[in-house]
Every structure is written in structure tokens, then in C-alpha cells.
C-alpha atoms as a printed R data frame, in Angstrom:
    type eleno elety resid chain resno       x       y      z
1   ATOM     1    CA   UNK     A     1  14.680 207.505 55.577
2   ATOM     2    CA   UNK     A     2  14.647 203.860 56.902
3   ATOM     3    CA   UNK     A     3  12.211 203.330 59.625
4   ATOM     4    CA   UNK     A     4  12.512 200.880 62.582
5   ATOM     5    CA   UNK     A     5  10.662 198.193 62.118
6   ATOM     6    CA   UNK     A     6  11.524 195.949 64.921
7   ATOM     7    CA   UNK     A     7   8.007 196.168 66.274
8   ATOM     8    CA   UNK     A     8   7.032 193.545 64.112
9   ATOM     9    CA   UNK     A     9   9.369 191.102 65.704
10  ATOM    10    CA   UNK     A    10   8.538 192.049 68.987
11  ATOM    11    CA   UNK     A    11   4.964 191.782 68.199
12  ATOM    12    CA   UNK     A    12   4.849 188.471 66.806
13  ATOM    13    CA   UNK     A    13   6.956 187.224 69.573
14  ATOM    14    CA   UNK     A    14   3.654 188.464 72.255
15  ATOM    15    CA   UNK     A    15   1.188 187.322 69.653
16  ATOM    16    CA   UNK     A    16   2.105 183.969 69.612
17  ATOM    17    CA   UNK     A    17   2.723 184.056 73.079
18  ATOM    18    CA   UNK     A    18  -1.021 185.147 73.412
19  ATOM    19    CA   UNK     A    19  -2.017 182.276 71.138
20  ATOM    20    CA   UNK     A    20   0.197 179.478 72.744
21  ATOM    21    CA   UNK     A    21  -1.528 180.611 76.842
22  ATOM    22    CA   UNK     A    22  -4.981 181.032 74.986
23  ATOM    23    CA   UNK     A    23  -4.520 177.172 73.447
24  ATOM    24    CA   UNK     A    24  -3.600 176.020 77.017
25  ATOM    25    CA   UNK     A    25  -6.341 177.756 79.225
26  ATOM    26    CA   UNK     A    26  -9.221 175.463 80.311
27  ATOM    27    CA   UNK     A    27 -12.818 177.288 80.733
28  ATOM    28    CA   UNK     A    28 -11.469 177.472 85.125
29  ATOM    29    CA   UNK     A    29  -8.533 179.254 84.398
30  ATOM    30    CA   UNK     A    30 -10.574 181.598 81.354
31  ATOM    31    CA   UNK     A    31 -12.990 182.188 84.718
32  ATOM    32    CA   UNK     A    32  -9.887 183.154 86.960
33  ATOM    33    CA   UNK     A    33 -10.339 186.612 89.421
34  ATOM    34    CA   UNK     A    34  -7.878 188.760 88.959
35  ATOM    35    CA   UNK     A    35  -7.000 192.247 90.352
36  ATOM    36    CA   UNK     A    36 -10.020 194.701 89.843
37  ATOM    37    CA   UNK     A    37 -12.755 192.592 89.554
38  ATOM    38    CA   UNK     A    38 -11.737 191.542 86.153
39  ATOM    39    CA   UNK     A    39 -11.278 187.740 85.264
40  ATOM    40    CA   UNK     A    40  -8.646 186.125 82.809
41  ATOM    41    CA   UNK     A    41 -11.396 186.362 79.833
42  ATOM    42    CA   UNK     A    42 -12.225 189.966 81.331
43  ATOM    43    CA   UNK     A    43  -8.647 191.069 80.558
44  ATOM    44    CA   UNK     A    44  -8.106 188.896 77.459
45  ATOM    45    CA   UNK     A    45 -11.415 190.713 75.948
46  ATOM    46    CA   UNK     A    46  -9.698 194.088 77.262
47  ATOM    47    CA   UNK     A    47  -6.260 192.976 75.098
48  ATOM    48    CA   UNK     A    48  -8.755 192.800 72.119
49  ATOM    49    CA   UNK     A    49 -10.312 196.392 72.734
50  ATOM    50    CA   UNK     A    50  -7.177 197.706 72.272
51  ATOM    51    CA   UNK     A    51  -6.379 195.735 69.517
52  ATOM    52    CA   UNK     A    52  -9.434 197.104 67.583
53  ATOM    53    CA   UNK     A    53  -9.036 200.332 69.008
54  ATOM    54    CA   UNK     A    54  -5.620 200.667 66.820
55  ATOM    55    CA   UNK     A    55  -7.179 198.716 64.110
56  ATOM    56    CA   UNK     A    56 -10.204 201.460 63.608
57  ATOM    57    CA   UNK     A    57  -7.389 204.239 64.011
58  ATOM    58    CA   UNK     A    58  -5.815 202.888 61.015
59  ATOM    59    CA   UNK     A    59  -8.733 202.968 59.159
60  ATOM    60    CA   UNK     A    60 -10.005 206.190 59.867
61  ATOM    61    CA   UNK     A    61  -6.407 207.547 59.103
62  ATOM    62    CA   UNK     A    62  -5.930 205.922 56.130
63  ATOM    63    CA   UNK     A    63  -9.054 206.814 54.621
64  ATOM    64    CA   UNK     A    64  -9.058 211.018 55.840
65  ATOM    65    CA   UNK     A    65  -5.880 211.606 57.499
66  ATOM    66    CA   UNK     A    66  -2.851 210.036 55.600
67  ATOM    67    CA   UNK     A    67  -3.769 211.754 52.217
68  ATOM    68    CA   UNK     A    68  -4.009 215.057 54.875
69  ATOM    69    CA   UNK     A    69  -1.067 214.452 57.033
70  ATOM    70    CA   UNK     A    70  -3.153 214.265 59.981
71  ATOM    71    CA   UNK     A    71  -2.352 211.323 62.321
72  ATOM    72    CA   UNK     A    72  -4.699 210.079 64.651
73  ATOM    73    CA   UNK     A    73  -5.370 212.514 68.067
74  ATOM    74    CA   UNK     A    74  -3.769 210.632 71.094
75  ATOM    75    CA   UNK     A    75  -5.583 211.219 74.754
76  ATOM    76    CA   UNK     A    76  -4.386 211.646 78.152
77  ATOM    77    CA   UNK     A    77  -2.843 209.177 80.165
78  ATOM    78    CA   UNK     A    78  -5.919 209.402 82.785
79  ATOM    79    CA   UNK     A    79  -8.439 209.104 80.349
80  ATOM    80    CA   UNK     A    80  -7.464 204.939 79.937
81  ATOM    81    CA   UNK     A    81  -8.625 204.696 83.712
82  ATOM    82    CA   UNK     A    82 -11.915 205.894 82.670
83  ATOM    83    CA   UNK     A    83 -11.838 203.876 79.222
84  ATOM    84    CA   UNK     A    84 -10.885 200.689 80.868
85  ATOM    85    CA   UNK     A    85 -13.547 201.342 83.586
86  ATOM    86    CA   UNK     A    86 -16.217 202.031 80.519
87  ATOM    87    CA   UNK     A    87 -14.997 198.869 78.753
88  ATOM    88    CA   UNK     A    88 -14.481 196.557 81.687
89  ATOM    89    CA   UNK     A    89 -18.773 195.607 81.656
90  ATOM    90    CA   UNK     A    90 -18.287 194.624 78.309
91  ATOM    91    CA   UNK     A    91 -15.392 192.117 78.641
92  ATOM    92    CA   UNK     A    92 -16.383 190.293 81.405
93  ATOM    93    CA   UNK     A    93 -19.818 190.069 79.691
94  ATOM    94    CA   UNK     A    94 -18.114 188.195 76.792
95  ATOM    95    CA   UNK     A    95 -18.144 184.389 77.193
96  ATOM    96    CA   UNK     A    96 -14.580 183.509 78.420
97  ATOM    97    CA   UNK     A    97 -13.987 181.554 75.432
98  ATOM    98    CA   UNK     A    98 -15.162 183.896 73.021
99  ATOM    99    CA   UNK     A    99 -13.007 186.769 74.680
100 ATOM   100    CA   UNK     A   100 -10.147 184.558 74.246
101 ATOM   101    CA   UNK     A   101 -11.092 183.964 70.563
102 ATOM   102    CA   UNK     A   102 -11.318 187.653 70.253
103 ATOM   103    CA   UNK     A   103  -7.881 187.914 71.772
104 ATOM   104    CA   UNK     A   104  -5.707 185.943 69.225
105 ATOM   105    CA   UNK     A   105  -7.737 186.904 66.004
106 ATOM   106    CA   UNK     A   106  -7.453 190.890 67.252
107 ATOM   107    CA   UNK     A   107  -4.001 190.612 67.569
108 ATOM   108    CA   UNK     A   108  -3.697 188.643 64.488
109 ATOM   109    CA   UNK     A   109  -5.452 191.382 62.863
110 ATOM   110    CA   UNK     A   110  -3.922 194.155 64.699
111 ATOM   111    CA   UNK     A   111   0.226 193.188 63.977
112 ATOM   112    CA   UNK     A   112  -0.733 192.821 60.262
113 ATOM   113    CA   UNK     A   113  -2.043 196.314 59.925
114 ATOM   114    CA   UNK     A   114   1.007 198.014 61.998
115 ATOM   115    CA   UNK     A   115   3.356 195.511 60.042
116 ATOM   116    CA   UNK     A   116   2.135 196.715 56.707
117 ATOM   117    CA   UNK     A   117   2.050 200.432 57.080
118 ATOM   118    CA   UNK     A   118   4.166 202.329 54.602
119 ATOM   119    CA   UNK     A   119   7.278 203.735 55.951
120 ATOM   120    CA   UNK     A   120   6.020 207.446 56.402
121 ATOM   121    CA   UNK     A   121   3.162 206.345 58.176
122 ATOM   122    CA   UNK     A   122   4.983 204.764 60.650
123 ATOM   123    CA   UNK     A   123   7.637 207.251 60.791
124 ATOM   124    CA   UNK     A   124   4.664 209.646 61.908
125 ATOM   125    CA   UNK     A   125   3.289 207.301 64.381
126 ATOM   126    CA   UNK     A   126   7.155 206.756 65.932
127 ATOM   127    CA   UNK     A   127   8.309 210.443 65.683
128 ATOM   128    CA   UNK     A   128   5.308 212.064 67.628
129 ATOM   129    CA   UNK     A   129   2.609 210.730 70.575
130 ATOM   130    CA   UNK     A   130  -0.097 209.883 68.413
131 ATOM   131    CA   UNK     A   131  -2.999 207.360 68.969
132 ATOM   132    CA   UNK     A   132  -1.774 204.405 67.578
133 ATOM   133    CA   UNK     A   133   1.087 202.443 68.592
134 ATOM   134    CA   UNK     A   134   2.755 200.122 66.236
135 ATOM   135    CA   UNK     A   135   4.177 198.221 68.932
136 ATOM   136    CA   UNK     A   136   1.019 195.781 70.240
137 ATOM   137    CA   UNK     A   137   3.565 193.737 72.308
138 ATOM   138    CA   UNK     A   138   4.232 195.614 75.577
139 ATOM   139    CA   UNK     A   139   0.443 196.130 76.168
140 ATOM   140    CA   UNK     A   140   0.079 191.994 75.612
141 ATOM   141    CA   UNK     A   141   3.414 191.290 77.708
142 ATOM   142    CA   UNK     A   142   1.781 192.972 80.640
143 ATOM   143    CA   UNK     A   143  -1.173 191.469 80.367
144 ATOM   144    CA   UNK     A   144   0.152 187.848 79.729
145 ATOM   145    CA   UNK     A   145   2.587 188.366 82.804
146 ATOM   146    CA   UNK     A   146  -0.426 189.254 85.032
147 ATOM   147    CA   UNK     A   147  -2.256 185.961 83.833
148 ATOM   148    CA   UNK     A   148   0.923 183.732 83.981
149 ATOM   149    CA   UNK     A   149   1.380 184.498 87.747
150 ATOM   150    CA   UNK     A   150  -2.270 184.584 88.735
151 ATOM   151    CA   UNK     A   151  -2.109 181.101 87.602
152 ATOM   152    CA   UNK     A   152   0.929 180.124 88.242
153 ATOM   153    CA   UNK     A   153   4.125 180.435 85.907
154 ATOM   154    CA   UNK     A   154   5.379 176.826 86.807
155 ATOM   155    CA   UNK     A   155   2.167 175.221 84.686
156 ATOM   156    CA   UNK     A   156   2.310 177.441 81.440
């Protein structure tokens, strides 16, 4: 069975959006409010958490759960309120140009380990709600939107 793979495309497309904004930011913009108390950094070190969130999925399954058939436990939609909430400390913690570091080399990381999954691992991802998603780019997409018009779409 041929899987769809078109995730990868899509992801690199985000990625090197990420890395292209990321190259442009000065340490102002990195320091940018945004909506929730977070900053551009903030939510560029959030980007990353997810990132490694998938990343350490993939581990764990490959190492217990693929030999098993078990995929990784998703969680309720409310619970990433909460998680965000938990994480947000953290992010804005980071030094804005570290979180933005940790941005492009998470999702560096993060679309080679979905991109090199064997077919039945990411047919079990794709077929049922599971915890990791192979696509990376719509959670990036959002993110880079919200950062482009907080600064203003004209400059980037």
C-alpha cells in the first residue's frame, strides 16, 4: 500500500520558511509582544517544543511500540491549553536568539524523522489520531503567520 507522503513537501516548504524569518529577525523583533503574553522568541521556543515533542514520540515508538504495534497515545484537544500554559515559562525564559536557534535545528530535526519513517509507520500515524503528526507544517504556518503580521508582512 503506497502511503502519502506529501507531508514532506509541505514541511520543507514551512521549514525553510522558518529558517528564511529566523535569518531576518533582529534581537527587537525576537523581543516582539505578541498575543498572550508570549514574545516572538516565546512562540518560536514553543514551535521547538513541539518539534521535540514528536521527535521523543518517535523514539519511544520505535524502540517499544513499532515492534508491538502500539502507536503513540494522542491527548485531548484541551489538554494543549494546559501544555502550552505549562511550557509558556520556559520559552520566554530562553534567550530570544537561542529559542530561534532551537526553532530551525528542531524542525530540521523533526521533518527528517517524519520524512524517514517506513511506510507502515506512517500509514499508522495517517490512518488513526495518534500523537504524532507527520505533517510539522500547519503548526509552523500558524505560527509564522502570527509573527509575519505582528511585525508587519510588508518587511519580511
Amino acid at each position: 500500500m503506497a502511503v502519502d507522503r506529501s507531508y514532506v513537501a509541505r514541511n520543507d516548504g514551512q521549514r525553510r520558511r522558518l529558517r528564511a524569518l529566523v535569518d531576518r529577525l533582529s534581537d527587537a523583533d525576537l523581543s516582539r509582544p505578541l498575543a498572550g503574553g508570549w514574545t516572538v522568541a516565546g512562540v518560536l521556543a514553543h514551535m521547538a517544543f513541539w518539534d521535540q515533542r514528536a521527535l521523543v514520540l518517535l523514539d519511544v515508538w520505535k524502540a517499544k511500540g513499532a515492534a508491538t504495534g502500539a502507536v503513540p497515545r494522542d491527548f485531548d484537544d484541551d489538554m494543549v491549553d494546559w501544555i502550552n500554559d505549562a511550557a509558556k515559562p520556559l520559552c520566554l525564559a530562553l534567550a530570544p536568539r537561542e529559542a530561534a536557534r532551537l526553532a530551525v535545528a528542531s524542525a530540521d530535526e523533526a521533518d527528517r524523522a517524519v520524512a524517514a519513517l517506513p511506510d507502515d509507520m506512517v500509514a499508522a500515524v495517517t490512518e488513526r489520531r495518534t500523537g504524532v503528526y507527520v505533517l510539522r507544517a500547519e503548526h509552523r504556518q500558524e505560527h509564522l503567520d502570527e509573527i509575519e503580521r505582528a511585525l508587519g508582512s510588508g518587511r519580511f
